[in-house]
N, C-alpha and C positions, 0 to 999 in steps of 0.2 A: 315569259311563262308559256311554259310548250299548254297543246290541250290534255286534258286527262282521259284516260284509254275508254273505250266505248264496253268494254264487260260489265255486265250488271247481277253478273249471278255468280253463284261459286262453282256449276259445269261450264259455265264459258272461259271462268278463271281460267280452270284446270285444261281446259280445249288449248290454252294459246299458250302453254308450255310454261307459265308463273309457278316459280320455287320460292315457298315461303323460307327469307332466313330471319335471323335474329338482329336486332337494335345494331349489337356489337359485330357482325359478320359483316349486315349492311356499311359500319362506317368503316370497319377493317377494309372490307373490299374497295369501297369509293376514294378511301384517302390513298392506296395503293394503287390504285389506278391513275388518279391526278399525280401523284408524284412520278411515273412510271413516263405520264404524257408529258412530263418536264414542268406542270405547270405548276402554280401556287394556292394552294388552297383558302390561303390569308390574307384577303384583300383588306390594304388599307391598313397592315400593324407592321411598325417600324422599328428598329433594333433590336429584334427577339431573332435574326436568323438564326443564329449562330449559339444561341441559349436556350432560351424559352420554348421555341415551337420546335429543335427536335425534341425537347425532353415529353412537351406535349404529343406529338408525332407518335413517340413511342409507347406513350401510355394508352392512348387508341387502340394501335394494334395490338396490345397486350389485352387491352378491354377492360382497363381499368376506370372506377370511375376515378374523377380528379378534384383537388380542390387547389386554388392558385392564393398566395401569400403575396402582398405585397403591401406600397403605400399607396396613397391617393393619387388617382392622375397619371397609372401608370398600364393605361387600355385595360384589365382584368374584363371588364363587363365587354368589351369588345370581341374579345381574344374568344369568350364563351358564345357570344352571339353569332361568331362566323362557325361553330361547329355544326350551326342547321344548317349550311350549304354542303357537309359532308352526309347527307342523307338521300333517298332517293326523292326524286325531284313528286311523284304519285306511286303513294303505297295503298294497298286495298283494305279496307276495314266493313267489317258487318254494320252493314246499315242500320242506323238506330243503337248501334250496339253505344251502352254509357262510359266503357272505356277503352273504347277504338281498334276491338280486336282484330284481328287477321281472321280471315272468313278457314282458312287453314285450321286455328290453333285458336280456337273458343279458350276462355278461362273461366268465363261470371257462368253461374246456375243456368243463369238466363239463356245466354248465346251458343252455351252445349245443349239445353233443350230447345232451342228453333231447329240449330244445325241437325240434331239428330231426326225432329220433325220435317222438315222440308229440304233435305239433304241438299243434292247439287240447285235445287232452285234457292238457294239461301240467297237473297239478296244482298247487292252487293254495290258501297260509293268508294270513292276515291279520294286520298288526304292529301295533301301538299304538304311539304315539307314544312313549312312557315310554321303548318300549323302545329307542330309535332317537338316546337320549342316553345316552352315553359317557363317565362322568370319572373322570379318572386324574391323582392326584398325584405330580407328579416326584420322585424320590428317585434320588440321588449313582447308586442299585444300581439303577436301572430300565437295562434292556437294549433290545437292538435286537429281541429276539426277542419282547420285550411289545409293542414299538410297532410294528413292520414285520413280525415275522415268522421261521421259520427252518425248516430242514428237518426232519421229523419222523422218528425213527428207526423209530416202529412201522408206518409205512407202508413204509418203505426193506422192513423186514423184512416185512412181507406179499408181496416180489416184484417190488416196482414198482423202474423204474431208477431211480438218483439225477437222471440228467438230465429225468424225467418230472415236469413241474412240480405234478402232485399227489399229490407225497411234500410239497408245504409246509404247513408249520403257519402260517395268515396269526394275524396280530399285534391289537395292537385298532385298530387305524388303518385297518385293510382292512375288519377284521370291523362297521366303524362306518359301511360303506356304505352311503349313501341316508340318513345317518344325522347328528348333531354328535357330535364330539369335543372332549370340554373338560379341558385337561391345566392342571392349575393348579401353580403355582409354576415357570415355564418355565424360570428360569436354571438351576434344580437340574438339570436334566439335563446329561450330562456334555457336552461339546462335539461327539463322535463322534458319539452319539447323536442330536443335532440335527441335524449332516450328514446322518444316515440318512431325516431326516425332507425333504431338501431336494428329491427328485423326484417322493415322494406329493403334494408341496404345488403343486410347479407342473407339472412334467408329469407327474402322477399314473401315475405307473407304480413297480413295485417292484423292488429289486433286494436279493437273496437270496442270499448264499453263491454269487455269479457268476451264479445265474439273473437275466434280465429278462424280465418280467411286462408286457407292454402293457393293463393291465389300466385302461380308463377310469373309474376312482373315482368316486364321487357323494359327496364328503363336504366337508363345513363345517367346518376346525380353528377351535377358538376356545381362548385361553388368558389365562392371569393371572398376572403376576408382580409385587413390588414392585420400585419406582425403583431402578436399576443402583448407586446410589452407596449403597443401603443394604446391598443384596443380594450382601455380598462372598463367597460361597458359588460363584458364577460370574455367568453374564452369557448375553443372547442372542446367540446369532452375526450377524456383521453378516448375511449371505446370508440367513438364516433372518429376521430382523427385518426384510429386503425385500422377501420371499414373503407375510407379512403384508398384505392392502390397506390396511388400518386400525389404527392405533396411539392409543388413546382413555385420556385420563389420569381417572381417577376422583377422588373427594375425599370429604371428612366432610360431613357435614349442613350448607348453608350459616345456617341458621335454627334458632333457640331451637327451635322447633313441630314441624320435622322428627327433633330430637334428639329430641325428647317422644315424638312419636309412634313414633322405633323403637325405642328402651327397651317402651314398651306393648307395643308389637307382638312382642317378641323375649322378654322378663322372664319367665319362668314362676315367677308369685308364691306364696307359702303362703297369706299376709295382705295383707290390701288397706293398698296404701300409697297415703296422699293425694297427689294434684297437685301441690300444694308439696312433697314430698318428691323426687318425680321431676324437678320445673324442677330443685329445688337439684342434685339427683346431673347433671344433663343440663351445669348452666352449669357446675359440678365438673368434668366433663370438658374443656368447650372453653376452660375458663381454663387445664388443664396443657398443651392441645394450643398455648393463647400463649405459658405459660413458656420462659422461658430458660434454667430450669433441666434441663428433660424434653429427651431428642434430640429435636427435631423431624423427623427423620430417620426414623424408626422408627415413628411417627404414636401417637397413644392409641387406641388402639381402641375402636369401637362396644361391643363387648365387656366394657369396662372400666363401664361403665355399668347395662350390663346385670346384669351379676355382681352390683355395686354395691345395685339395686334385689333383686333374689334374697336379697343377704344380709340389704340391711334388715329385710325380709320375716320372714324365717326368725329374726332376734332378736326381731322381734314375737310371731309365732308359741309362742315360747322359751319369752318372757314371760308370754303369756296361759294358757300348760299350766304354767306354775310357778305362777301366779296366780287359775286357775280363772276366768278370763275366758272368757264366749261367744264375743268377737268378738275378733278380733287385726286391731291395728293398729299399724303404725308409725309413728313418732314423732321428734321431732330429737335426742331420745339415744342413737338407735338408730343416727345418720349413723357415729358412731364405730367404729361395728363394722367399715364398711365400708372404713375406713381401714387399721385394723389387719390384714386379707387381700388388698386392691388392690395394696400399692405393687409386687408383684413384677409387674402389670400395666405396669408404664412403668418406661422405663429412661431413666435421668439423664445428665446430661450430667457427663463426666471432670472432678473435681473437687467434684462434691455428694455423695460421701462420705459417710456417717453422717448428711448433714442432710433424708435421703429422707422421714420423718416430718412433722420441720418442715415441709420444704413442702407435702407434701399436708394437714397440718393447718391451714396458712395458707388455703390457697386455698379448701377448705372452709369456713373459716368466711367468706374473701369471697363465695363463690357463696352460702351462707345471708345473707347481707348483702345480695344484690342482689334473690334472692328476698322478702326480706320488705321491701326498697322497693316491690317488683314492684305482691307481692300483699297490701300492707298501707298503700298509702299515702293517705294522708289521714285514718286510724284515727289518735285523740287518745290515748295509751296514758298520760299525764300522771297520771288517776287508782291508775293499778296502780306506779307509779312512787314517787310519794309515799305507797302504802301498803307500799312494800318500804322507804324509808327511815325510815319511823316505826317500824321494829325487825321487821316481818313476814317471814317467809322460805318461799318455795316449794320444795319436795323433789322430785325427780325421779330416774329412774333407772333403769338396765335392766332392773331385778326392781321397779320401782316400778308400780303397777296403774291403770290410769286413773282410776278410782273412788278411788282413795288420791290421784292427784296432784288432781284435782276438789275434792278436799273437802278439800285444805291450802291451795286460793288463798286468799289475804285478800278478807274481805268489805269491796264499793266500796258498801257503801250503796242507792244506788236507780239506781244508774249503770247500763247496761246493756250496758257497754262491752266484756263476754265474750259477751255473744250477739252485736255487734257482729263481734268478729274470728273469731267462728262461720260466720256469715252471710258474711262476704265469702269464705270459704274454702270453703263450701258441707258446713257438718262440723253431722251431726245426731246421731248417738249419742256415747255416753260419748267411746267410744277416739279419734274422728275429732275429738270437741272437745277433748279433751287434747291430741292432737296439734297441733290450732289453735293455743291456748292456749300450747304448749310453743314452738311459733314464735316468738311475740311475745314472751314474756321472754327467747330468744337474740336475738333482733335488738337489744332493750335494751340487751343484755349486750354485743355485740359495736360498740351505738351510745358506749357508754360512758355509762349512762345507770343500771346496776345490777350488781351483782359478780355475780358463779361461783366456786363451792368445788365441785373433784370429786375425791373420792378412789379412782377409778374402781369404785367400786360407788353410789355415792350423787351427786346431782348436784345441790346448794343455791344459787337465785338467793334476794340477799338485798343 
């Protein structure tokens, strides 16, 4: 954060060549410029190039405001939150003033009668952009008096008439002047409520317990709701979904790479999980977002992955302070864990009853199936195969210690075919070759090419 500029009045404003412009001119200008300088205005949101953020893009410079549609877990509150970096880093606001005018362009009774009282000495502080985003989650109990405003009884009682319009308490909708508002889960608000919102939005003016306020707003609403047909809770009004310029439907990662990378990006790990563990959790995901068993209605969430990798983690983690391991890593016995805390993550479609298990144990073990064609393919695993059917068996298991699973492979003679499935996995120390190692006897397993006995503490290919 640079410092914020040293003027303190509104003749020094004016001395050092400051042009007041508008909410929408300032993001028009800022997102034109970042895009011009090559760079990305989006830090951190994955698979919207190509969709999402130019339709966004263009609703900006039109200066529309926007509301984003989608399911759960598919960055919306993200995507709103990075549009305070398209603002100016310090904007000037009249000191004192209640709803953060520009020392330029007064609006309240108040801040036209200083400015015309103490003209260019009108004092003068400095905002940061932080502060000039706004979000507020709808709930059923959210009132008019959060969002627009209402009259204030401790001013009534200082003296002031009720008809003098600064007895109002304005709302966050006013107080987000010059500013965004981002009100996430839109439907939830009760319908009255949204009426309330319908002349802020177009003719920006307010109306209060019979007051009306010509007061020219400078604000950006922006919102997020899911699709109408999931979101039986309520619904946008049509009038208010007009006032909207821009209606932008958002989606899941359309790429394996993009899934990868916001699991990384999102996961706060204990223990380092390998790459192959995260493809497997990532394609985990997008094969329940194809079932037919999961609502497809209600989406799986980003989220679901997320957790997923967290928990791994954290049984690795488990494992290595039960076992006095240095290094904690995760492993494919460890995907179980995440089975058994996910499934209240997705909900099923009427009828899968009792079989919510099943299926997320099914498609786990196809997602480890696809992975380890992914990132094993062309590996002759032939010799490990025919050393598990000549009577050998490999031990594995939650409390089982890398160093313990290592030293119970069966020796292949002069084969080198575990540093093989090292190497293509990029796995150097103990935990990370275990974890290799533990791939490729479940892929075996799952090829039909060698058994599994688990009595869930102990887990025997054999």
């Amino acid at each position: 954060m640079t410092q914020a500029p040293a003027d303190t009045t509104l003749g020094a404003l004016r001395a050092s060549g400051h042009v007041h412009r508008t909410l929408r001119e300032e993001i028009r200008a800022n997102l034109l410029a970042t895009l011009t300088a090559g760079e990305s205005p989006w830090p951190g949101l994955h698979g919207f190039d190509d969709t999402v953020i130019p339709q966004l893009e263009r609703a900006l410079i039109a200066g529309h405001d926007v509301v984003l549609l989608g399911e759960r877990g598919q960055g919306k509150t993200r995507l709103l939150r990075a549009l305070a970096g398209l603002l100016d880093e310090w904007t000037p606001v009249i000191a004192g003033s209640e709803l953060a005018e520009h020392p330029c362009h007064p609006i309240t009774p108040v801040s036209r009668r200083r400015a015309a009282e103490l003209g260019d000495d009108l004092p003068v502080t400095w905002r940061h952009r932080e502060e000039r985003y706004a979000e507020k989650l709808a709930t059923p109990d959210t009132s008019v008096a959060d969002l627009i405003g209402d009259v204030d009884p401790m001013k009534v009682a200082e003296g002031r008439h009720l008809g003098d319009p600064e007895t109002i308490h304005f709302g966050l909708i006013p107080r987000s002047h010059r500013g965004i508002v981002a009100i996430n889960e839109l439907p939830d608000l009760a319908e009255r409520i949204q009426v309330a919102m319908l002349n802020v939005m177009e003719e920006r003016d307010i109306q209060i317990r019979g007051y009306v306020l010509r007061l020219p707003l400078d604000v950006l609403v922006v919102a997020s709701a899911n699709p109408e047909d999931y979101t039986n809770r309520g619904r946008i009004i049509t009038p208010l979904k007009d006032r909207f310029g821009a209606e932008i439907r958002t989606h899941y990662p359309a790429g394996l790479a993009d899934e990868v990378a916001v699991i990384r990006q999102e996961a706060h790990l204990v223990a380092d999980v390998p790459d192959h563990l995260v493809e497997t959790l990532a394609r985990f995901t997008r094969l329940l977002r194809e079932s037919s068993a999961v609502d497809q209605r209600s989406g799986v969430s980003a989220r679901f992955a997320i957790a997923g990798a967290e928990t791994i983690a954290a049984a690795a983690r488990h494992r290595a302070t039960r076992q006095r391991e240095e290094h904690a890593v995760a492993r494919v016995v460890d995907l179980e864990t995440a089975v058994d805390v996910l499934g209240g993550k997705v909900e099923f479609e009427t009828g899968e009853e009792g079989r919510e298990r099943e299926i997320l144990t099914h498609l786990l073990r196809t997602a480890t199936a696809e992975t380890v064609r992914a990132q094993l393919r062309g590996v002759d695993l032939a010799l490990l195969v025919e050393a598990l059917d000549d009577g050998r068996v490999v031990t594995t298991g939650a409390q089982v210690s890398a160093r313990d699973f290592l030293a119970g492979l069966p020796v292949l003679g002069e084969s080198e075919l575990y540093d093989e499935i090292c190497a293509r996995l990029g796995a150097t120390d103990d935990g990370a070759r275990a974890s290799a190692i533990e791939l490729a006897l479940e892929g075996l397993y799952l090829a039909r090419k060698v058994g599994k006995d688990s009595d869930g503490t102990e887990t025997v290919y054999g």
